[in-house]
N, C-alpha and C positions, 0 to 999 in steps of 0.2 A: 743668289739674287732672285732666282726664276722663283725657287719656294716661295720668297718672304713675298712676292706680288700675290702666289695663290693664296698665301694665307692671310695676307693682308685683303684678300677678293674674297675671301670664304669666312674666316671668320675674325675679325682684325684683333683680338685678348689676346692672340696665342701669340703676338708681338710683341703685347706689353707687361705680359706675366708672364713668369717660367709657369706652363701646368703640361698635364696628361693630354693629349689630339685623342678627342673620339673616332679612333679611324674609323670603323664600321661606317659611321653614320657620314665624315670624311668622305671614302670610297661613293658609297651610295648615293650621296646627298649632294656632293659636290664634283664629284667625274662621272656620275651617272653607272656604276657599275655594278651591277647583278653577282652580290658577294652569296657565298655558298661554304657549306663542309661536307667535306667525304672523308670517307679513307679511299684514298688517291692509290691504285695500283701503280706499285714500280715492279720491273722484269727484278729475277732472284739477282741476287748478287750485283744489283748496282744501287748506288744510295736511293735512299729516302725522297720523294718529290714533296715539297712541302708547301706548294704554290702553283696556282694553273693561273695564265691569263689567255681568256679566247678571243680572237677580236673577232671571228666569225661564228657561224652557226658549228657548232662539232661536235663530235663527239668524245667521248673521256672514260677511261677505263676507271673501272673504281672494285674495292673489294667487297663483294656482300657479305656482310660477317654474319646477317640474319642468316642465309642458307649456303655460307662458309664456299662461296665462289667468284669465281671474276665476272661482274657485269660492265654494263658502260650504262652511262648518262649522257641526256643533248644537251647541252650548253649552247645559252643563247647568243647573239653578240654581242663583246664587250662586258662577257661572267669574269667574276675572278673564284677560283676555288682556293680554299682552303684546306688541309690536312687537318683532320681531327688531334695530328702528333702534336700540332703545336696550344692545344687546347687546352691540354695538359698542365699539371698544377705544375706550379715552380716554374714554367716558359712563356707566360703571360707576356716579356718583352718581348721573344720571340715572335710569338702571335703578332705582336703590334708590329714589327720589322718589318717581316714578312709583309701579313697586310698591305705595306705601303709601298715596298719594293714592287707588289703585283702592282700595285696605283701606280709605280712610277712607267712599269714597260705601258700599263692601258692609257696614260698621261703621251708621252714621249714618244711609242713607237708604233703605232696605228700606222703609219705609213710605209714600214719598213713589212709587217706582219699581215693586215688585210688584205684580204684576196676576194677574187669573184667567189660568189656563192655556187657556184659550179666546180671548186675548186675540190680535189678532191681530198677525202679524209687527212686528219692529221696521219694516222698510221696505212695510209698509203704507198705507193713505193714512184711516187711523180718523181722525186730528188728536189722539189722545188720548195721553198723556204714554209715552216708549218706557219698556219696562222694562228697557234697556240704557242704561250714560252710555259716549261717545266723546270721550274727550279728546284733544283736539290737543294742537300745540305751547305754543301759545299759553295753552291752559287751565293746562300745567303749568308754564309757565316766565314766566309771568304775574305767579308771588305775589310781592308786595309793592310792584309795580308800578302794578296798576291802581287807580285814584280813584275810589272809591264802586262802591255795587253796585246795578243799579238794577233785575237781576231777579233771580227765585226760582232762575234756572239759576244766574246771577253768582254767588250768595251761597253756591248748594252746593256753586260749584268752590272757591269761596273755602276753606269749611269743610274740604275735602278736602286741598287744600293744607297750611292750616294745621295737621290731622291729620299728616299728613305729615310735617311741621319740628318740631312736639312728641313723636311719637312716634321719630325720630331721633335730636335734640337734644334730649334732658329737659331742662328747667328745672332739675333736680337735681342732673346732673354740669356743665349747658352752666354757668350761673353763675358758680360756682368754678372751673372753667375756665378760664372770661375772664379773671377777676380776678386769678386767679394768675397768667395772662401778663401784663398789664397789669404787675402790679407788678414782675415780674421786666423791666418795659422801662422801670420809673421813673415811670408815669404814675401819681400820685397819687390822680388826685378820678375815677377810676373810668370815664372813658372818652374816647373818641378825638376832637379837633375835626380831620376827615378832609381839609382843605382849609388847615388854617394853616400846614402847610409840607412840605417832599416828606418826611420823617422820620414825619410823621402823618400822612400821606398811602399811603406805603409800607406800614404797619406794619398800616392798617387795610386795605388793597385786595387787599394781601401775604403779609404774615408772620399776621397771626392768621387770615385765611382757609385758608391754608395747614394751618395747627397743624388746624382744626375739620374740616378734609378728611379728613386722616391720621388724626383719631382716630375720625371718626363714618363716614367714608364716603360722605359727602355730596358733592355738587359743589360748585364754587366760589361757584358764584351765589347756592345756600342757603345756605352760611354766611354770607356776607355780609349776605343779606337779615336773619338773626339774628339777628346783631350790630348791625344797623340798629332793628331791630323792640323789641329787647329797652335798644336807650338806648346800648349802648356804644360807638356810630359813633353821631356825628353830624358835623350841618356849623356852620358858624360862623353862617348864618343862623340855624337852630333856638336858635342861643344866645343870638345877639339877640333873639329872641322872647322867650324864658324873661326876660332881663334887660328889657326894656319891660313883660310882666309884670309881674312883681315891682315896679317900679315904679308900676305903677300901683295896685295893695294894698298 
């Protein structure tokens, strides 16, 4: 509901036609954010950061590939960076995810992250909360995946995420959407049991993945989670549930 207000305040088509959100211009133009690319230094052996949001003045390690060393950058308040990883052919949804997930913590969490400009560096050792978020791999390509959330960070990436897939996917065109495919594939009662035969199996992993890439921009993996999230993929267990349910009221 909170999406469909921004996007209905920002740019109101994206309610009434399934298309692609320019995030860039999204970001920039509509949450006022100072978007950027680096190659974003991560320590060896921990994932990939694929996303910086600064809500203050900071600073940012990055990799100088021109003279093959570790520098930093100032980042002003309220930058989002980007990873040059995601810029990359064939991750183009990616790119756009991400992007928005960083919009959703610059959106969202300005009050949990900002701090006095006296505050000191992010890689300081205060112990007191940074006012930058680094998303990894993992943070982003996470949603819908993980089981419960059992901290204050878990539940921010969460919400950013989920930012993310609504402000993408409106509820407003993704719905009708669905449904429209669905019936033009003959499935009557509204959604997929993704496991009762390679026909429902294809058409959920496949073909309607495929359709929500092409029209939103997304990667594969978000649509699908979408389509999971919002009921129109399921599996034969969940149905068994639903049916022992009901049995039992």
């Amino acid at each position: 509901e909170l999406a469909e207000i921004i996007l209905g305040d920002y740019k109101p088509q994206l309610l009434q036609e399934p298309r692609k959100i320019k995030f860039e211009h999204f970001l920039e133009s509509y949450l006022g954010a100072n978007l950027e690319y680096k190659h974003i230094y991560y320590e060896e052996n921990k994932e990939r950061i694929l996303g910086v949001t600064a809500f203050n003045r900071e600073k940012l390690p990055i990799f100088d590939r021109e003279n093959m060393c570790i520098g930093e950058v100032i980042l002003n308040r309220n930058s989002i960076v980007l990873d040059f990883y995601v810029t990359e052919e064939g991750r183009e949804g990616l790119e756009l995810f991400t992007g928005l997930h960083e919009g959703g913590h610059l959106w969202m969490h300005p009050g949990v992250f900002t701090k006095s400009e006296m505050q000191m560096s992010l890689f300081g050792n205060d112990g007191e909360l940074r006012p930058v978020t680094c998303c990894r791999k993992t943070d982003i390509e996470s949603f819908g995946k993980r089981r419960g959330y059992r901290t204050p960070e878990q539940w921010r990436e969460h919400q950013a995420d989920y930012f993310a897939s609504a402000i993408a996917m409106p509820s407003a065109t993704f719905i009708p959407l669905v449904q429209e495919v669905l019936k033009s594939q003959g499935i009557t009662d509204g959604r997929i049991i993704e496991d009762a035969g390679f026909d429902e199996y294809f058409l959920a992993k496949e073909v309607l993945p495929k359709i929500l890439v092409d029209t939103y921009g997304v990667s594969r993996t978000a649509a699908y989670v979408k389509l999971r999230k919002f009921g129109f993929v399921v599996d034969q267990e969940t149905v068994n549930k639903e049916k022992k349910q009901v049995r039992l009221f």
